[in-house]
C-alpha positions as semicolon CSV with decimal commas, in nm:
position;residue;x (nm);y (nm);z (nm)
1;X;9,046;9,629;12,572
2;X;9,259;9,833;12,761
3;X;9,301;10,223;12,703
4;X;9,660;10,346;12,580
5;X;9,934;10,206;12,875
6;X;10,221;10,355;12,984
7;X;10,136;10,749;12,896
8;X;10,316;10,830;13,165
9;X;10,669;11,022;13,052
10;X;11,009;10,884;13,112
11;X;11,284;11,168;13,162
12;X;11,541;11,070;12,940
13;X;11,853;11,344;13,066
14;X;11,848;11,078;13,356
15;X;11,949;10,778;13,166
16;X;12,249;10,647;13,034
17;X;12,358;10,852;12,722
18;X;12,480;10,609;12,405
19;X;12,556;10,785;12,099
20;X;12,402;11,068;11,921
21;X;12,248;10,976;11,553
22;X;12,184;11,195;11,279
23;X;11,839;11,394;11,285
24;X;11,535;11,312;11,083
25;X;11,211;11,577;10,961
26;X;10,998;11,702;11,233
27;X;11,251;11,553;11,473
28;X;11,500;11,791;11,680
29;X;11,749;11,574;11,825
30;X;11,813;11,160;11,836
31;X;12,020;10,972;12,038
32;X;12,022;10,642;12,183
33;X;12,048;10,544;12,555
34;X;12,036;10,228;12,778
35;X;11,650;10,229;12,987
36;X;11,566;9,928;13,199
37;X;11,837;9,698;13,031
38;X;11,727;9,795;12,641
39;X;11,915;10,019;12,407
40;X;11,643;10,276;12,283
41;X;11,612;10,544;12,035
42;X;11,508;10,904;12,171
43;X;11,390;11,099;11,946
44;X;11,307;11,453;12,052
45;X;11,015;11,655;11,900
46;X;11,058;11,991;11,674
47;X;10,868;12,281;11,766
48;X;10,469;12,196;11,710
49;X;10,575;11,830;11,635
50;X;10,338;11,577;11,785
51;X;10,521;11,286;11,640
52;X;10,624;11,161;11,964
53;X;10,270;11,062;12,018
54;X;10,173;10,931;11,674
55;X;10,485;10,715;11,695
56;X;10,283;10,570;12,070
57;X;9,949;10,552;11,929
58;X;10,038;10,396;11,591
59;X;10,211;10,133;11,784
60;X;9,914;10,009;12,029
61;X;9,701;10,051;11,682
62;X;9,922;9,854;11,508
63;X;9,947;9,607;11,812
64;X;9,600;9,567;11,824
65;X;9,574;9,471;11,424
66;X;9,844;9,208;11,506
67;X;10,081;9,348;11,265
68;X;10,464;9,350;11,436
69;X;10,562;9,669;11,522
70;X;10,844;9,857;11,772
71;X;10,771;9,919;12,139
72;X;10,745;10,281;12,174
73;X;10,736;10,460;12,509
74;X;10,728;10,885;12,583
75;X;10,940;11,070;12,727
76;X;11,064;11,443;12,806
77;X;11,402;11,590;12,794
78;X;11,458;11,873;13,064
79;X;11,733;11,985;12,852
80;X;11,574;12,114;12,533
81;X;11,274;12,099;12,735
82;X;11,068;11,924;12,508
83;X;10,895;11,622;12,486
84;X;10,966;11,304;12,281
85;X;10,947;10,904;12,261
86;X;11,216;10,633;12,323
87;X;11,189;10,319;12,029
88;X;11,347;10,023;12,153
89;X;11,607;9,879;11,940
90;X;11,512;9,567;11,737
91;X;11,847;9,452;11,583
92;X;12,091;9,276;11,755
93;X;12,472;9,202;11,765
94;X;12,414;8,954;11,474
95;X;12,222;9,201;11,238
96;X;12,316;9,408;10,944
97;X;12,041;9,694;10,760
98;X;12,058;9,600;10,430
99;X;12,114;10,015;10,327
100;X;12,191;9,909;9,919
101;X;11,810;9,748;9,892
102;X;11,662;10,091;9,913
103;X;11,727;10,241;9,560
104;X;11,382;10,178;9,381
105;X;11,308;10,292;9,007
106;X;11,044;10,579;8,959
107;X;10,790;10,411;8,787
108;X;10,538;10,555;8,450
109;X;10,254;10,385;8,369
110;X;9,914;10,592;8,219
111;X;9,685;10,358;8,490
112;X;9,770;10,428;8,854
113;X;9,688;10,048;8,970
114;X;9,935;9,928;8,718
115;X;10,231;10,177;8,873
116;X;10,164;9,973;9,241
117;X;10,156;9,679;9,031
118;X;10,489;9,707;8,901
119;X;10,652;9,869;9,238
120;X;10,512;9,608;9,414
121;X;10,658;9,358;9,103
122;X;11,009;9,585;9,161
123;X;11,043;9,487;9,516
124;X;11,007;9,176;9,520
125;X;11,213;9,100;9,249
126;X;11,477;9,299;9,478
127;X;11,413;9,031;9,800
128;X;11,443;8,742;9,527
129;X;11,771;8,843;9,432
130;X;11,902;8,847;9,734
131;X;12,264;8,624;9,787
132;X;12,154;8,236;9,886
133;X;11,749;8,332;9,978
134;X;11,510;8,003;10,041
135;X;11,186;7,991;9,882
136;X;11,031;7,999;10,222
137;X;11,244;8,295;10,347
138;X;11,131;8,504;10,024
139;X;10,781;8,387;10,058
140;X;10,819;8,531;10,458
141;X;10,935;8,891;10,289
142;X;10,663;8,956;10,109
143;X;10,404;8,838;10,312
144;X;10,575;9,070;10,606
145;X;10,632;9,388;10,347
146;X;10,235;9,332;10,280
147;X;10,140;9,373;10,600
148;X;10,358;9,603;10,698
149;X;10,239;9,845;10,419
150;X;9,862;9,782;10,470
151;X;9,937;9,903;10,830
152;X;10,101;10,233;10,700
153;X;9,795;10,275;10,512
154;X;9,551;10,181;10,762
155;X;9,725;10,452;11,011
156;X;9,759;10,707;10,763
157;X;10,129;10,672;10,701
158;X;10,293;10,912;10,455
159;X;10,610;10,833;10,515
160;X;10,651;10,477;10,361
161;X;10,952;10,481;10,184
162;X;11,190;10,193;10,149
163;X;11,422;10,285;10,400
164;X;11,139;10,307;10,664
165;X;11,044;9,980;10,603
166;X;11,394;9,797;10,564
167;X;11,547;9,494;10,513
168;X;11,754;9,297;10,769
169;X;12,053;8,989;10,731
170;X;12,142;8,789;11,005
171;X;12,491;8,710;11,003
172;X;12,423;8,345;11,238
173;X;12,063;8,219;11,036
174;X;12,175;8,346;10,712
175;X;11,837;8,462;10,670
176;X;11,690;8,831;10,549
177;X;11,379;8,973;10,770
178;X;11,157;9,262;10,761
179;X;11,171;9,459;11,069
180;X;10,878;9,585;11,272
181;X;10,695;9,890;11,200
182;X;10,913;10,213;11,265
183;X;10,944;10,525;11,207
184;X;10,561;10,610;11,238
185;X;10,599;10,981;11,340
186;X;10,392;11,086;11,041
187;X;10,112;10,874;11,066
188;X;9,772;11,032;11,078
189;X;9,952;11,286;10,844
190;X;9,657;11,398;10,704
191;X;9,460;11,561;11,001
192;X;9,357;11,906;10,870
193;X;9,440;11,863;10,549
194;X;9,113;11,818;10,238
195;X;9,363;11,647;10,003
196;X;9,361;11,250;10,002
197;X;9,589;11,007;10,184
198;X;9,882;10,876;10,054
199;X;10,115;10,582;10,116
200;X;10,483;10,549;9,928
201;X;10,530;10,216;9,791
202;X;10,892;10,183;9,699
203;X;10,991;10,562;9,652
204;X;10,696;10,608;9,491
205;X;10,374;10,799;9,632
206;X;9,985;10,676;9,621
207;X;9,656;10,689;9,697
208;X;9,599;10,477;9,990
209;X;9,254;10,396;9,865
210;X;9,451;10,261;9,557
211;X;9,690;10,061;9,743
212;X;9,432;9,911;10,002
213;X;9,241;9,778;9,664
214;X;9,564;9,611;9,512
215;X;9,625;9,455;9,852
216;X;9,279;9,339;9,873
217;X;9,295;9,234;9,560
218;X;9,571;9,020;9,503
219;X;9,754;8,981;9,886
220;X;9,389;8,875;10,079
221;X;9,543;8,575;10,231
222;X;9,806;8,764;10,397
223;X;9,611;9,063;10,550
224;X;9,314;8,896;10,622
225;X;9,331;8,835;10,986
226;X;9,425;9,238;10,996
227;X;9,086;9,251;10,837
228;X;8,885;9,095;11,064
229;X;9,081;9,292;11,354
230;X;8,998;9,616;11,205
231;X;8,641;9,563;11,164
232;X;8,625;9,461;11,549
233;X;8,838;9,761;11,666
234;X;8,663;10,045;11,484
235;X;8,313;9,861;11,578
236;X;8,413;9,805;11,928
237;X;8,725;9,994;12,131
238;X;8,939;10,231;11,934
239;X;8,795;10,505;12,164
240;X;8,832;10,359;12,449
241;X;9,179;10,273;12,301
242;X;9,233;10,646;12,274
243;X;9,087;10,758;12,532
244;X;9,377;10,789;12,726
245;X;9,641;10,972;12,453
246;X;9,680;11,279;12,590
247;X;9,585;11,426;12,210
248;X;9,347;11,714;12,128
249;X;8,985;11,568;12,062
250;X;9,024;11,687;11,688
251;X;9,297;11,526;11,611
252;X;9,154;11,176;11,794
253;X;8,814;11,204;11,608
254;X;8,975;11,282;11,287
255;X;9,222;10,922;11,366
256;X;8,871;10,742;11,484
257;X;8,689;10,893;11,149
258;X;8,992;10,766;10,910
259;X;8,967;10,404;11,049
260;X;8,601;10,395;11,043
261;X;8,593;10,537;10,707
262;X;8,865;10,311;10,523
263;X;8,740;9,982;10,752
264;X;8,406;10,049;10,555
265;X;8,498;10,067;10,213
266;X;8,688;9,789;10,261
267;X;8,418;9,592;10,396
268;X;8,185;9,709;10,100
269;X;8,452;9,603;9,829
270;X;8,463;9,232;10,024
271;X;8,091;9,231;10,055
272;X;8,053;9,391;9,634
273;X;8,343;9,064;9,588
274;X;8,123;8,787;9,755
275;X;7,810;8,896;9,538
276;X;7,999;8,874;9,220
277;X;8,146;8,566;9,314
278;X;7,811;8,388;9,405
279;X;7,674;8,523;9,040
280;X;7,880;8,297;8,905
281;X;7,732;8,033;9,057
């Protein structure tokens, strides 16, 4: 396993400026600029922001589990003098962001399980009413939005929302696709805080120990070679894979602590699964 690559900092007031785009939280400035024959995203840090980093080291994480996400590299502005990454574009001329999919009813229910349930249910009731959508295609969606949340859970990811994950048409296929993992400022969100972990599903917020059991529980087949990854990477490299992040060592043992923790109550609800299954034998 190798340790982070590329740590190194590109300095982005010497590339080829694009177009400016409107600002997000935590974020100071984004534009987009051409960098060795890709259109990328800057996205310059706010004062105390460390988002350019979680936006590196969720990607190699996320890498690592096999689940698709953007290529992310850092970089430093001399102009505002502050430091930020550069996320390489992943549409192309044939794309459209499907920006109507992203409404998502608030749902009430007195058992939290049965809210993800039914905003789980909501979504993908969305994808299958999407204009001319194959069986297989909708069967792809869901399997991709799975994964793609159980990553934002398995980094800590607050910021989950619809948008964040999107929806994409292609114009030439006439198909829909999830894009990769984006937008991962916030993951590890949590460092510091004594309050539990939570993941939005829809527009909705959760306990990511909720959400991890619903996955488990009824999407198996679709995560389970993320699984098996985990378990290897917190049992094997993920401080190596760190060890080369340029974070403080708080902030990388709390990251190492949250995987190790989560990878092993997963592994005891699996095992607690298998022994009720073979009682019924």
């Amino acid at each position: 396993m190798k340790v982070i690559d590329n740590m190194q900092r590109i300095e982005v007031s010497t590339l080829d400026f694009i177009k400016i785009e409107p600002r997000g939280k935590g974020v100071l400035e984004k534009f987009w600029v051409n960098h060795e024959n890709k259109k990328k995203l800057v996205k310059i840090n706010g004062t105390d922001s460390d988002q350019d980093l979680m936006e590196k080291i969720s990607s190699i994480i996320l890498n690592a589990l096999g689940i698709n996400t953007v290529e992310v590299d850092l970089g430093y502005d001399s102009y505002s003098k502050a430091n930020c990454c550069l996320v390489t574009n992943f549409l192309t001329d044939e794309d459209d962001i499907l920006y109507d999919t992203y409404d998502c009813d608030v749902i009430r229910r007195s058992d939290e399980k049965e809210e993800i349930k039914v905003c789980f249910e909501q979504i993908f009731l969305k994808y299958a009413s999407l204009t001319l959508i194959s069986e297989s295609n909708l069967s792809q969606l869901k399997k991709d939005f799975v994964r793609i949340i159980f990553g934002k859970c398995l980094t800590d990811n607050l910021d989950s929302k619809l948008e964040n994950v999107g929806l994409i048409f292609n114009e030439r296929t006439k198909t829909y696709r999830i894009p990769p993992s984006y937008d991962n400022g916030l993951s590890f969100h949590n460092y510091k805080s004594i309050s539990v972990s939570y993941c939005c599903i829809g527009n909705q917020y959760f306990q990511i120990p909720l959400v991890v059991d619903y996955l488990l529980d009824n999407y198996i087949d679709d995560i389970k070679d993320i699984v098996v990854d985990l378990d290897n990477l917190v049992n094997g490299n993920l401080a190596l894979l760190l060890s080369d992040c340029q974070l403080d060592e708080e902030k990388k043992q709390y990251i190492i602590e949250y995987m190790i923790n989560l990878n092993n109550k997963i592994r005891q609800k699996l095992r607690k699964e298998d022994i009720n299954e073979n009682k019924r034998y």
